[in-house]
C-alpha positions in Angstrom: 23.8 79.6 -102.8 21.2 80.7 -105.3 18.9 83.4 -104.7 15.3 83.1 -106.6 13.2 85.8 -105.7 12.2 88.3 -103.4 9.6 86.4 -101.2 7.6 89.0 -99.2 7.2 92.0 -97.0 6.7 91.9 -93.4 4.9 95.4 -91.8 3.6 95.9 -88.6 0.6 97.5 -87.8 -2.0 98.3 -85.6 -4.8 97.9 -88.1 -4.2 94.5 -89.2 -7.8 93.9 -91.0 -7.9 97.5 -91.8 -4.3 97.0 -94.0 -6.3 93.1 -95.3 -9.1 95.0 -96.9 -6.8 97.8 -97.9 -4.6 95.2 -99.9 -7.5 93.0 -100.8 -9.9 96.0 -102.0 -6.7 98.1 -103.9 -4.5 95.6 -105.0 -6.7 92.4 -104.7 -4.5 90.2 -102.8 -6.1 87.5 -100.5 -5.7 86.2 -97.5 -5.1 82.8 -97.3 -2.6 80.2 -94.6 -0.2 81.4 -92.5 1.8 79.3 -89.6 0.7 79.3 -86.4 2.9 82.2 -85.0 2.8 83.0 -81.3 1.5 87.0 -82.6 -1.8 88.2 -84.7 -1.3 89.0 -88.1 -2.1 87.9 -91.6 -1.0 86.6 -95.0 -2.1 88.0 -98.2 -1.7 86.3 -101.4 -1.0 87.2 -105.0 -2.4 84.2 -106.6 -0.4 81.1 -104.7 2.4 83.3 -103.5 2.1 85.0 -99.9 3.4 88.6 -100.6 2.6 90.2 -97.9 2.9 89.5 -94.2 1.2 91.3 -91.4 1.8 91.6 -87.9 0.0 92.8 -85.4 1.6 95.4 -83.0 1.9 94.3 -79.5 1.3 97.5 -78.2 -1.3 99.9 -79.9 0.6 102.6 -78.7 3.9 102.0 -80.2 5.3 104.7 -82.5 4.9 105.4 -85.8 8.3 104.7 -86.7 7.5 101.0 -84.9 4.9 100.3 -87.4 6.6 100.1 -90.8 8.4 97.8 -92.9 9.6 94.9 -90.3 11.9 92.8 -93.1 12.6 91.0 -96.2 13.1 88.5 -97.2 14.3 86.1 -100.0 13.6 82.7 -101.4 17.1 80.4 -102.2 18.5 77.4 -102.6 22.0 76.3 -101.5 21.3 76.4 -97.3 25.2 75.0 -95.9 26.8 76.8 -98.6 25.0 79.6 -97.2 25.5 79.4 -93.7 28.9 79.3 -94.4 29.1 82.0 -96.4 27.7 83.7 -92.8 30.3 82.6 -91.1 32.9 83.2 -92.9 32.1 87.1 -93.0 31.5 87.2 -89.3 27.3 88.3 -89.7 25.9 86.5 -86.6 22.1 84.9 -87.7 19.6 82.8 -85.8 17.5 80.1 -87.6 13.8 79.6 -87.4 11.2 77.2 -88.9 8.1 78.6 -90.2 5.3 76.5 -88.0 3.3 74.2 -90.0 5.2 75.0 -93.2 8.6 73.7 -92.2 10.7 76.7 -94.4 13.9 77.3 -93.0 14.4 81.0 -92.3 17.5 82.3 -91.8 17.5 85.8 -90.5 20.1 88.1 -90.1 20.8 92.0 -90.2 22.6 94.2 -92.6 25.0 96.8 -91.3 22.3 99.5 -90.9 20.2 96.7 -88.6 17.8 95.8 -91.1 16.7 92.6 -91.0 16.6 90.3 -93.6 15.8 86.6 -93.6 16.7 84.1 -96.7 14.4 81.1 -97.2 15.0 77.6 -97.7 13.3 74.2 -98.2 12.3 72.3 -95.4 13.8 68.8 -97.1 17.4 71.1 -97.4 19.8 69.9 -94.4 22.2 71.6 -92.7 23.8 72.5 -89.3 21.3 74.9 -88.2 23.1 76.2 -84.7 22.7 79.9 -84.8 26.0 82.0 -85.0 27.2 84.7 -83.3 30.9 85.5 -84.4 
């Protein structure tokens, strides 16, 4: 497996178009398509790349420390190899498709429970079972 890039950031917030014009006005990202998620939220684009990812908060009321940095996550190549590289150290990982976009996400956490996911063409095949070890 090949990793390319770091693909985006994920936060959580309760201020969803407060954080799009905050991103739009400072840093003049825009937003532009995002899959049709079950939850609010937003994408924001530097140039053809969607950087950022918001999410609305279910609850208004949650915590602070609730409404942060949700994941990572990275764009690869290389999907079995990577599954099975999974595996083989025991991390247990569930895979999703991105609505509408058909990316492959693989998510997973690292050993301090953040979560991660690691990207993949829609065309790459694979056995896409989730794992738990």
């Amino acid at each position: 497996m090949k990793i390319n890039y770091l693909d985006h950031v994920n936060i959580r917030t309760v201020n969803v178009a407060g954080l799009v014009d905050f991103y739009r006005t400072i840093l003049s990202f825009e937003p532009g398509p995002r899959p049709d998620f079950p939850f609010d939220g937003a994408w924001l684009y530097c140039g053809d790349r969607a950087v950022v990812h918001l999410v609305a908060a279910a609850d208004p009321t949650e915590a602070p420390r609730n409404l942060s940095l949700e994941h990572f996550a990275f764009a690869a190549e290389g999907l079995s190899e990577f599954l099975a590289h999974l595996r083989r150290h025991a991390v247990a990982y569930r895979v999703g498709i991105a609505p509408g976009f058909g990316i492959q996400q693989v998510n997973f956490h690292d050993p301090d429970g953040n979560h991660l996911h690691v990207d993949f063409a829609a065309d790459e095949e694979a056995d896409c079972r989730d794992y738990t070890p």
